[in-house]
C-alpha positions as YAML, in Angstrom:
chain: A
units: angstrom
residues:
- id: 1
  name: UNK
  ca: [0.00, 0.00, 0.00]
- id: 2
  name: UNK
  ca: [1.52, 3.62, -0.55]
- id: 3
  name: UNK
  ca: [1.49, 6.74, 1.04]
- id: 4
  name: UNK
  ca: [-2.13, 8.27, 1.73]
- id: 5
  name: UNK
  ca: [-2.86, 10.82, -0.80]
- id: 6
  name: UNK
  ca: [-2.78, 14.65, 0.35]
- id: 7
  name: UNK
  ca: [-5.94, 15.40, -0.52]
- id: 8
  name: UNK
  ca: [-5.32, 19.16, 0.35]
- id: 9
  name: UNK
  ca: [-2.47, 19.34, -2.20]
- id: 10
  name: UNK
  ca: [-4.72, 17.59, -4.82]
- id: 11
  name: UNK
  ca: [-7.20, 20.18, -4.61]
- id: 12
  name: UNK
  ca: [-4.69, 23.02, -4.50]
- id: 13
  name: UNK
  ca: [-3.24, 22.07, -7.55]
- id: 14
  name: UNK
  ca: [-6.44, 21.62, -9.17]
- id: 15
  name: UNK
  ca: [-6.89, 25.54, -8.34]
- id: 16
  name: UNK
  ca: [-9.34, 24.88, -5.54]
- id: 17
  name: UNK
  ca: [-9.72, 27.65, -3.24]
- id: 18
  name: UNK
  ca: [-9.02, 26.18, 0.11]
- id: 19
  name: UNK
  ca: [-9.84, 27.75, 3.54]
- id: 20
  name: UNK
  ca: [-8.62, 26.90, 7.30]
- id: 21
  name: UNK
  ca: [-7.77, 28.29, 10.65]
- id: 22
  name: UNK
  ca: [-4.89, 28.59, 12.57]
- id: 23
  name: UNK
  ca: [-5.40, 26.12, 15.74]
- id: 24
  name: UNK
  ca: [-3.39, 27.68, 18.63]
- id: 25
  name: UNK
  ca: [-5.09, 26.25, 21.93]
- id: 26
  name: UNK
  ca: [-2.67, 23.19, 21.59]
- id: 27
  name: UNK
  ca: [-4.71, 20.41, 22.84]
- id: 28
  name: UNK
  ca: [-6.43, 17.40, 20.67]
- id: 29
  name: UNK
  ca: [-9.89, 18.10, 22.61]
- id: 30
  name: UNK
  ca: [-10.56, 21.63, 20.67]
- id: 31
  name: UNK
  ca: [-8.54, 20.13, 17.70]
- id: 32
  name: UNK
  ca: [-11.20, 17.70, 17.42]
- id: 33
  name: UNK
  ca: [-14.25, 20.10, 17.78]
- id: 34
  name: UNK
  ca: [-12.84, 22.70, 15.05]
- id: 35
  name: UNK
  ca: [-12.45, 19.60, 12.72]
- id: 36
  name: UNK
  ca: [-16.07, 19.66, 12.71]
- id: 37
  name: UNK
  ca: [-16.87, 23.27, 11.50]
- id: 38
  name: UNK
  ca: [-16.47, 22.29, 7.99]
- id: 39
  name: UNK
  ca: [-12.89, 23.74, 6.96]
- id: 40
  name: UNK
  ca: [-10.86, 22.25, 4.38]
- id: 41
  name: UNK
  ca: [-7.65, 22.56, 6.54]
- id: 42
  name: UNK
  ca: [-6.75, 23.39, 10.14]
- id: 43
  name: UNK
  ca: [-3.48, 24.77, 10.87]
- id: 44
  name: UNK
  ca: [-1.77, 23.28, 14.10]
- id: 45
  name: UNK
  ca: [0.76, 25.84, 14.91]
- id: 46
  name: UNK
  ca: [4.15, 24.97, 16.59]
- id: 47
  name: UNK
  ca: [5.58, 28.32, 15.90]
- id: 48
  name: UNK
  ca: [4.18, 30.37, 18.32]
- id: 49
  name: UNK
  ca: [1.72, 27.89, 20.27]
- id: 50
  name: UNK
  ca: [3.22, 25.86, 23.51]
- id: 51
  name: UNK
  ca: [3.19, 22.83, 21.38]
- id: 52
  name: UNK
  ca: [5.90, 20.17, 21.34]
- id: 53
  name: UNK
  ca: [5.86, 16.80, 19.23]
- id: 54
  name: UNK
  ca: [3.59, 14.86, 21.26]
- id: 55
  name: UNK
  ca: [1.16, 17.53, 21.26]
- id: 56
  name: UNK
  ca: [1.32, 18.22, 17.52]
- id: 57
  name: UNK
  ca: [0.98, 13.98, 17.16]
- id: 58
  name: UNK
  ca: [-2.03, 13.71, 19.60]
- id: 59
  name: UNK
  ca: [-3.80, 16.85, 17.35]
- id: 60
  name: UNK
  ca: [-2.90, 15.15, 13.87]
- id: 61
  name: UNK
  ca: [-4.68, 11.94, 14.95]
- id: 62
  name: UNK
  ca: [-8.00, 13.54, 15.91]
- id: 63
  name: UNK
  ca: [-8.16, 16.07, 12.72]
- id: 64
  name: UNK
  ca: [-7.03, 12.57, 10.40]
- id: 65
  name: UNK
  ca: [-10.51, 11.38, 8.92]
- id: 66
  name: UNK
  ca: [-12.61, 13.87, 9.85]
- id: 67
  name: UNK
  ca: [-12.57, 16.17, 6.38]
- id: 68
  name: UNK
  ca: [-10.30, 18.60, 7.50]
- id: 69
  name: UNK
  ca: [-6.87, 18.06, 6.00]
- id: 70
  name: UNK
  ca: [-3.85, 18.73, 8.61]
- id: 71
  name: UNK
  ca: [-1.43, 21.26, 8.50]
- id: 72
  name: UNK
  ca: [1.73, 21.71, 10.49]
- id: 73
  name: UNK
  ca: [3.82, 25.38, 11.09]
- id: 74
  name: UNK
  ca: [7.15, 24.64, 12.66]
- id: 75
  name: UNK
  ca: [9.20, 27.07, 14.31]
- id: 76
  name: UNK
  ca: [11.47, 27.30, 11.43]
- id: 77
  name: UNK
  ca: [12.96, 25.26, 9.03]
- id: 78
  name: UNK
  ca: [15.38, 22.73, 11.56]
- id: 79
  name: UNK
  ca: [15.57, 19.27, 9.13]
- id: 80
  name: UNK
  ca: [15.54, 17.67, 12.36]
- id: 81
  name: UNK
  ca: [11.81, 18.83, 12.84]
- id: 82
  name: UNK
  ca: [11.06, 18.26, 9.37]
- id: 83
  name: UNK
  ca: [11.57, 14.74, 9.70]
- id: 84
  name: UNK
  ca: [9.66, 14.03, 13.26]
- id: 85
  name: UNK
  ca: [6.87, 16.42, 12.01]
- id: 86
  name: UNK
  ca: [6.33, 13.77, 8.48]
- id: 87
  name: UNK
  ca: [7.32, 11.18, 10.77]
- id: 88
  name: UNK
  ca: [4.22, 11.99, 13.00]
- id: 89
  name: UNK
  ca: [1.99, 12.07, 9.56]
- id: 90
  name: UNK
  ca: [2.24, 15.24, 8.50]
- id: 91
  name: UNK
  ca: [1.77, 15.77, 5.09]
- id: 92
  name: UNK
  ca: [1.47, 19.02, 4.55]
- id: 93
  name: UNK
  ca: [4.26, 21.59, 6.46]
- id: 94
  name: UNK
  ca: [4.29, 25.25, 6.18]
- id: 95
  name: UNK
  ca: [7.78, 26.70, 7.29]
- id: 96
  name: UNK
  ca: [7.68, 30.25, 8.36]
- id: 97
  name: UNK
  ca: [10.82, 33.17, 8.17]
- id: 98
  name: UNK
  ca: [12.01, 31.65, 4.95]
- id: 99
  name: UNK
  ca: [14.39, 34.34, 3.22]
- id: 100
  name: UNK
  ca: [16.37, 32.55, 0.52]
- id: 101
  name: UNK
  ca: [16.61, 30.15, -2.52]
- id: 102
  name: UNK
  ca: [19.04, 28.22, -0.33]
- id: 103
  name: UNK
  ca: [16.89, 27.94, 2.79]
- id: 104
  name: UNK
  ca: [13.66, 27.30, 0.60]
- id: 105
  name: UNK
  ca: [16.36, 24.53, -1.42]
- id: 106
  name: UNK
  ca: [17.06, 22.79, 2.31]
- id: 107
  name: UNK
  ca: [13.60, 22.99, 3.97]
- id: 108
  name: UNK
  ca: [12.52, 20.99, 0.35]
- id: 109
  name: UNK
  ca: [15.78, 18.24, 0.78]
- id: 110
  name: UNK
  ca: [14.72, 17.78, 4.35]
- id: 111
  name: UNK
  ca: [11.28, 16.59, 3.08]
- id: 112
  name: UNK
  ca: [12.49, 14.27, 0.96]
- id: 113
  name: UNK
  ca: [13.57, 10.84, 1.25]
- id: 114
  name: UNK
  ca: [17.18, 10.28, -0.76]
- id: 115
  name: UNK
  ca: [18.04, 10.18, -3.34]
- id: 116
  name: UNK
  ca: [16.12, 13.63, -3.86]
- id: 117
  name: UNK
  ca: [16.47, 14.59, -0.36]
- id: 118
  name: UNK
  ca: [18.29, 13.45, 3.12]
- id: 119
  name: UNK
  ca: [15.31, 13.03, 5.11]
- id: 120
  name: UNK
  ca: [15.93, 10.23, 7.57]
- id: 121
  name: UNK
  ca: [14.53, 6.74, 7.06]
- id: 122
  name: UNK
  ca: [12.71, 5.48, 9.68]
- id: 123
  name: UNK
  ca: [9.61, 4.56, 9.19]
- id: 124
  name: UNK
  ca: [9.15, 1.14, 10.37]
- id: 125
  name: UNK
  ca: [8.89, 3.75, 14.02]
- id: 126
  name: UNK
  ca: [6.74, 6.01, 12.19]
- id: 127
  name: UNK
  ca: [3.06, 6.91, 12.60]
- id: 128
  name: UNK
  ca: [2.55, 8.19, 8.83]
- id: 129
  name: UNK
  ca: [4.05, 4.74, 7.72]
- id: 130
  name: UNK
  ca: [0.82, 2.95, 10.02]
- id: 131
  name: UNK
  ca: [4.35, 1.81, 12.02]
- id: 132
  name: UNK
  ca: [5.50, -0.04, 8.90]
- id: 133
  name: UNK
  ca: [1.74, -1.27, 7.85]
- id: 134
  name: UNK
  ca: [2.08, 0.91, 4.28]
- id: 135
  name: UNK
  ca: [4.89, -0.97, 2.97]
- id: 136
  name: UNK
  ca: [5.25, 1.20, -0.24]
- id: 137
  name: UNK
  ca: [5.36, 4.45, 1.71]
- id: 138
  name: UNK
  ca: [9.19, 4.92, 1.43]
- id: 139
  name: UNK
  ca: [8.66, 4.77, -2.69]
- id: 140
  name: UNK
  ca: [5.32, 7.13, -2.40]
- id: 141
  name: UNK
  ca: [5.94, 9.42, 0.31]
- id: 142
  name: UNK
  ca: [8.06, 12.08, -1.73]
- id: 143
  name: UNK
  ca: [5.13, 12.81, -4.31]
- id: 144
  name: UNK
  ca: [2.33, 13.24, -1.39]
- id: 145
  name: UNK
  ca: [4.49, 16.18, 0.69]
- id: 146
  name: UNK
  ca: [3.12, 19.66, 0.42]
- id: 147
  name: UNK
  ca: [5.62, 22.33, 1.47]
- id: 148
  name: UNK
  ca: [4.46, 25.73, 1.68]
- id: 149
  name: UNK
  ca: [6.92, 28.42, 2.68]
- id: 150
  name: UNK
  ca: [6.43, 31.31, 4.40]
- id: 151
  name: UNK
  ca: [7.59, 34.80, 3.24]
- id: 152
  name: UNK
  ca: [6.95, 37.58, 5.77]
- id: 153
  name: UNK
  ca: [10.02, 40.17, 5.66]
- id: 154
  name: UNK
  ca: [11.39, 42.53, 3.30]
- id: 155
  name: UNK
  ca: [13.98, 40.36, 2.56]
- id: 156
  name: UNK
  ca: [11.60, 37.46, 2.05]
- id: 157
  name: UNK
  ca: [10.26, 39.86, -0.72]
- id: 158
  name: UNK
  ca: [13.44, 40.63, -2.13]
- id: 159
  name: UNK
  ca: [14.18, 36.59, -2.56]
- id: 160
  name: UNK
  ca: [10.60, 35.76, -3.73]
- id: 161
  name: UNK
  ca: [11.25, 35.18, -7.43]
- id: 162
  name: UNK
  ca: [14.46, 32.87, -6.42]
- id: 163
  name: UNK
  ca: [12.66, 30.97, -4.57]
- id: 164
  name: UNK
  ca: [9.94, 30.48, -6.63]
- id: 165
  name: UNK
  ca: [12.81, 29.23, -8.56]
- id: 166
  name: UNK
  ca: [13.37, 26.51, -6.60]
- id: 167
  name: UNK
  ca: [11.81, 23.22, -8.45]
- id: 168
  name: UNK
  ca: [9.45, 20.73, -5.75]
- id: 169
  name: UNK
  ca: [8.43, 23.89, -3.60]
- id: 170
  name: UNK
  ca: [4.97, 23.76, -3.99]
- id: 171
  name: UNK
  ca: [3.69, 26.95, -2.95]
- id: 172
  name: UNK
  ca: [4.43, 30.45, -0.83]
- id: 173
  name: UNK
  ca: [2.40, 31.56, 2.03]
- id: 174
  name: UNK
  ca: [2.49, 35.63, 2.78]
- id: 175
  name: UNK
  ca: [2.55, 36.63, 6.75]
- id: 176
  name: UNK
  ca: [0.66, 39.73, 6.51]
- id: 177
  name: UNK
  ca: [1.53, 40.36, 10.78]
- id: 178
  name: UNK
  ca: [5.26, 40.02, 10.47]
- id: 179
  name: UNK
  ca: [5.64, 41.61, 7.06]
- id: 180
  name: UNK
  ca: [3.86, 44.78, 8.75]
- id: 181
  name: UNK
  ca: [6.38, 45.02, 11.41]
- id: 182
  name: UNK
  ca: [9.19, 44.22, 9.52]
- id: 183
  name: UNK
  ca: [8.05, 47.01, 6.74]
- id: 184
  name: UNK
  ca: [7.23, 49.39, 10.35]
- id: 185
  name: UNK
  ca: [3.98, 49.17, 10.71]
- id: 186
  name: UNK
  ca: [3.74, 47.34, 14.05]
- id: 187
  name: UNK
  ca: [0.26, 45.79, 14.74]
- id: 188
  name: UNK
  ca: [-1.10, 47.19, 11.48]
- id: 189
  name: UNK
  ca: [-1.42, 44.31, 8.58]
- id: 190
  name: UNK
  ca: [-3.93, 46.63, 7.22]
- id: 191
  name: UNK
  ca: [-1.99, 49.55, 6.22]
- id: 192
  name: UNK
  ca: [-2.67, 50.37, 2.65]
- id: 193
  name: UNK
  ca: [1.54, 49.96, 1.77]
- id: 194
  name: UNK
  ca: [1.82, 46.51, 3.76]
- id: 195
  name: UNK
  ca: [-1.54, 45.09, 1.98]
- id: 196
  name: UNK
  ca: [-0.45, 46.38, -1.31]
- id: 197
  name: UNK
  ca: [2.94, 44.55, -0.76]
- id: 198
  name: UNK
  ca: [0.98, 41.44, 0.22]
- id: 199
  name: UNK
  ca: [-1.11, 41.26, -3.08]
- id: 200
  name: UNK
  ca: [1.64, 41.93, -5.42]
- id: 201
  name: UNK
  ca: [3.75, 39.19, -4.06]
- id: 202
  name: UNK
  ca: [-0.27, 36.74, -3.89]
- id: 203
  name: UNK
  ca: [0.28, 37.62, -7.49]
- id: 204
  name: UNK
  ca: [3.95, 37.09, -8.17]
- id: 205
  name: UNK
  ca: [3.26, 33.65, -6.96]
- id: 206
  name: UNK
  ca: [0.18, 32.96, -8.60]
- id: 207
  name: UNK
  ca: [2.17, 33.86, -12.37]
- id: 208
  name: UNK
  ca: [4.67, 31.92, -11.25]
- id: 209
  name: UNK
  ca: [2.36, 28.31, -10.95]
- id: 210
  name: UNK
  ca: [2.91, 28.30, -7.54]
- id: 211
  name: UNK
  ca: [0.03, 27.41, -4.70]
- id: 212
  name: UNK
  ca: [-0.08, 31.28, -2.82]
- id: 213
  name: UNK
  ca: [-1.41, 31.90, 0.76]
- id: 214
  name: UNK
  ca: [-1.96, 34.06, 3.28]
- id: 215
  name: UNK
  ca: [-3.55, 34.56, 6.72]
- id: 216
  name: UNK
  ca: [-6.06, 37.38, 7.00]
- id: 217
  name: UNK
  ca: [-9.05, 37.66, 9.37]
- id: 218
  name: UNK
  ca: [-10.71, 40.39, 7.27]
- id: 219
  name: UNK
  ca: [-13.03, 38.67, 5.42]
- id: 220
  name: UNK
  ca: [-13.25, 41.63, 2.45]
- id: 221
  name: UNK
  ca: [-9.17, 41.34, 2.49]
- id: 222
  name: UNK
  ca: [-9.51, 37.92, 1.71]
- id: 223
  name: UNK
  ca: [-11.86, 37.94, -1.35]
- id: 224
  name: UNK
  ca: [-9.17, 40.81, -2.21]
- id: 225
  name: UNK
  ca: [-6.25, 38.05, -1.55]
- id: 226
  name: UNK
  ca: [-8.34, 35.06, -3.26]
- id: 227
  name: UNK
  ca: [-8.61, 37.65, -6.50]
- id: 228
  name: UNK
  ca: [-5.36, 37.87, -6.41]
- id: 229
  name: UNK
  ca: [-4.57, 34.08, -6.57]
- id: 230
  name: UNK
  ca: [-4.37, 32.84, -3.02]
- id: 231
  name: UNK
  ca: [-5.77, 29.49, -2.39]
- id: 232
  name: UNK
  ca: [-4.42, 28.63, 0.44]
- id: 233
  name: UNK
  ca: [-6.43, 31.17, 2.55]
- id: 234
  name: UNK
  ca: [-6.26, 31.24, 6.24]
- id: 235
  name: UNK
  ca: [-9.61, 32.99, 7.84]
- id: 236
  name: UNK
  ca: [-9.51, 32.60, 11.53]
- id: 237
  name: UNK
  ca: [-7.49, 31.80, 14.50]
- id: 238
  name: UNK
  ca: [-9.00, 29.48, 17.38]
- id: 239
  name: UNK
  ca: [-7.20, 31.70, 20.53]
- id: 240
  name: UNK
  ca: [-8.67, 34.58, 18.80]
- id: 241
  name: UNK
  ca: [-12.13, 33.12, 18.08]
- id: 242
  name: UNK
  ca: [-12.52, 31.94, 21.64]
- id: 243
  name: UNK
  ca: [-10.93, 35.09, 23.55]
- id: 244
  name: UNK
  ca: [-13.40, 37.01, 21.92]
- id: 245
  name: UNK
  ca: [-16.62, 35.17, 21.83]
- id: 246
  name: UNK
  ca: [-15.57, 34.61, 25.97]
- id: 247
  name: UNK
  ca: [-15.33, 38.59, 26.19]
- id: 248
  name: UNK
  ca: [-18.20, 39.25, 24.09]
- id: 249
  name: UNK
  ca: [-20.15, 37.73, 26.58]
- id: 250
  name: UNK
  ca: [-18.66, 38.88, 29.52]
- id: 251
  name: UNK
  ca: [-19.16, 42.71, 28.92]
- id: 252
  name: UNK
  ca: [-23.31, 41.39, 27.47]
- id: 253
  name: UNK
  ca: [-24.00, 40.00, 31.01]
- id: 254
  name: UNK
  ca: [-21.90, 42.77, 32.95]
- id: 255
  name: UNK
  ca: [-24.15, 45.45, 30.56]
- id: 256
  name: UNK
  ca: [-27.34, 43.73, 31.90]
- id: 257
  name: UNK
  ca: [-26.67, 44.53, 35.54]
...
């Protein structure tokens, strides 16, 4: 048997727009409740939520089978956390601060089993291999990987075209947050020169065949980004979702009294 198909890249590729949230309460119980909403993809993020490998594991195996497809940020672009995150059953990895053809070139190796990568074989251990029950997943693997890299500094920008260069990368993801700071504009995504920045590159990808994304909360922004080309289109953030809906109702009952 081979590798499960990634259903999410299919669908990319096909020029399917595809739309997720970011899941940052890292824990499988509201994993599991957000893969019944009805996205295409949830995002579990190990950048900047307290997740670890276990964690990330525990979530993948809830989202797995319930329409969703899974997604996995790392903190950066370490091969060493490329190969426990596919070990785990990732599939799809989106790799954030990514600034060169050379890093975009690595992150792509590290995904790869050899000879068109170094990624480490050991998959008789690993979950995405059913612990050695797929027994052509070492010959399928490769072609079911989606790696999306994320651009989100000036010099990100300035590297864009090279690493759309870089053959097997299968698509670019804009961070509208850290692209505003880095361009200073602190805390303000939607400044006209940071959005304007963000759609020109959505469309730099787009020309170039690539899968594009981004991660905007503003729902008119992201018909704006989809028009562009994005596909990969992130809409919400589960912290966010549930801090507010929690406040919302705190200061409706604290009105009423």
């Amino acid at each position: 048997m081979p590798a499960p198909i990634n259903l999410l890249k299919q669908h990319l590729q096909a020029g399917l727009p595809q739309y997720g949230i970011w899941l940052g309460l890292a824990d499988p119980y509201p994993a599991e409740i957000a893969a019944t909403a009805g996205f295409d993809w949830l995002l579990i993020d190990g950048e900047h939520a307290p997740n670890d490998i276990r964690s990330l594991s525990a979530q993948l195996a809830v989202i797995e089978g319930r329409g969703p497809s899974p997604v996995i940020r790392l903190p950066d672009d370490n091969p060493a956390a490329i190969k426990q995150a596919l070990d785990i059953g990732a599939q799809t990895l989106l790799i954030p601060m990514v600034e060169s053809a050379e890093q975009a070139a690595r992150a792509l190796r590290a995904t790869r089993y050899p000879p068109e990568g170094f990624r480490g074989v050991g998959s008789a251990l690993a979950r995405a291999s059913r612990f050695g029950g797929l027994p052509d997943y070492l010959t399928t693997a490769n072609a079911q990987i989606c790696l999306i890299l994320q651009v989100e500094s000036r010099a990100g920008l300035a590297a864009l075209d090279a690493i759309l260069a870089v053959e097997g990368v299968d698509g670019v993801f804009i961070g509208p947050s850290d692209l505003a700071c880095d361009m200073g504009h602190p805390g303000n995504p939607a400044h006209p020169e940071v959005r304007e920045a963000v759609l020109s590159a959505l469309r730099r990808i787009a020309a170039a065949g690539r899968i594009a994304g981004v991660l905007t909360t503003d729902a008119a922004f992201a018909a704006d980004c989809n028009a562009a080309g994005a596909l990969f289109l992130g809409v919400g953030i589960d912290v966010v979702l549930f801090a507010n809906a929690l406040r919302a109702l705190a200061g409706s009952v604290k009105k009423r009294t």
